[in-house]
C-alpha positions in Angstrom: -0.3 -16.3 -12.0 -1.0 -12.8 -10.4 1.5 -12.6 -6.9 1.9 -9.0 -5.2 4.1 -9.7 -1.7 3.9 -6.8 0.6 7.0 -6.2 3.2 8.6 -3.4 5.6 5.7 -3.3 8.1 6.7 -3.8 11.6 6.4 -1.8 15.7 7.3 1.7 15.2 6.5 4.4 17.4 4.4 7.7 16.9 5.8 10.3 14.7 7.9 7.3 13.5 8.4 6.1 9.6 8.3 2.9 7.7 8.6 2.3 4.2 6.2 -0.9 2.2 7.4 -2.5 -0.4 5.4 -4.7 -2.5 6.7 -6.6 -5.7 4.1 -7.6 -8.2 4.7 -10.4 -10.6 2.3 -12.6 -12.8 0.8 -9.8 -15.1 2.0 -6.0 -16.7 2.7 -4.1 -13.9 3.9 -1.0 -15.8 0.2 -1.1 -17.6 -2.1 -1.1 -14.6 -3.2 1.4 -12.0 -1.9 -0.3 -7.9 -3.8 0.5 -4.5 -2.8 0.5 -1.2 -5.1 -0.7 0.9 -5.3 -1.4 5.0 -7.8 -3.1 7.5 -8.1 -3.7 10.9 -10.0 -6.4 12.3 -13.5 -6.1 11.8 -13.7 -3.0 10.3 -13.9 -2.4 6.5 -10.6 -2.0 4.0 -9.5 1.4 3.8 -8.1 2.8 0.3 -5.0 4.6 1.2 -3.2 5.8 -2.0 -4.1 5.1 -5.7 -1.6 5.1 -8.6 -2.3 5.4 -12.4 0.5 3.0 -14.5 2.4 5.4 -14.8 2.6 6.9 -11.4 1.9 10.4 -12.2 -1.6 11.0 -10.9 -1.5 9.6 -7.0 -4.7 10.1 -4.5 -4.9 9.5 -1.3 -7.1 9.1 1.9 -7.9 12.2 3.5 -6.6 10.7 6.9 -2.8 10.0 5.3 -2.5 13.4 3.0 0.8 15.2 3.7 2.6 11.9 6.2 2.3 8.8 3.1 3.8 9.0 -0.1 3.0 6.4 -2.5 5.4 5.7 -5.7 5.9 2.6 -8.2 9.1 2.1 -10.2 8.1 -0.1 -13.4 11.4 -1.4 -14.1 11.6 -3.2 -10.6 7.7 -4.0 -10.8 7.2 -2.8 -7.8 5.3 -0.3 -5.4 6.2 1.5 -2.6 4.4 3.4 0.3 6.6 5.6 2.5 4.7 6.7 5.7 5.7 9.7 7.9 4.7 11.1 11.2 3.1 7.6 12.0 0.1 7.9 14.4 -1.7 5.0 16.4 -4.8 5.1 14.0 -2.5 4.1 11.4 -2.2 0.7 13.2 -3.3 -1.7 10.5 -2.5 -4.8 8.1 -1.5 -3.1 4.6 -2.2 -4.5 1.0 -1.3 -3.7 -2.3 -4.1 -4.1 -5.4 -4.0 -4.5 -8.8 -7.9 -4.2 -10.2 -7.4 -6.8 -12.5 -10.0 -9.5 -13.4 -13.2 -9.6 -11.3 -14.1 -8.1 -8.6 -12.1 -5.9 -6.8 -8.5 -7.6 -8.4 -5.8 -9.0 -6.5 -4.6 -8.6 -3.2 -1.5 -9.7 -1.8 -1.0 -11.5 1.7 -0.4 -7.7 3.3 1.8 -6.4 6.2 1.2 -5.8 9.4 2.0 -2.0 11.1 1.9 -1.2 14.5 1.8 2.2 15.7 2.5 2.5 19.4 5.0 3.2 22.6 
């Protein structure tokens, strides 16, 4: 069974930094491509950073290039998204994706960030 568990969000203030975690079990990590994704209510999911298996070819949202870094280490199954020079639009609940099975995959239960004084 396909579980990806999302933590490390929480209140930080702008120009702050947090770093996600999200631990994938239930299928191959190391052999799949992982999303980070983030939505605020009533307004459509954002892809934020995209990571090929291996990690070596990252893309990212326009709107986070240069502040969020996104990394996976294999052996630990699990992906990371360090976030830099946090501003208020940033304010969002983030998911990780794996585009496995139908549709657009699995998404985990995400975590919410809060940007603000």
């Amino acid at each position: 069974q396909v579980q990806l568990v999302e933590s490390g969000g929480g209140l930080v203030q702008p120009g702050g930094s947090l770093r996600l975690s999200c631990v994938a079990s239930g299928f191959p990590f190391a052999s799949w491509p992982m999303r980070w994704y983030r939505q605020n209510p009533g307004k459509e999911r954002e892809l934020v950073a995209a990571l090929v298996s291996t990690g070596g070819i990252i893309t990212y949202a326009d709107s986070v290039k240069g502040r969020f870094t996104a990394s996976r280490d294999n052996a630990k199954n699990t992906l990371y998204l360090q976030m830099n020079i946090l501003k208020p639009e940033d304010t969002a609940v983030y998911f990780c994706n794996v585009p496995l099975g139908l549709g657009d995959g699995y998404f985990g239960p995400g975590t919410q960030v809060t940007v603000s004084t």
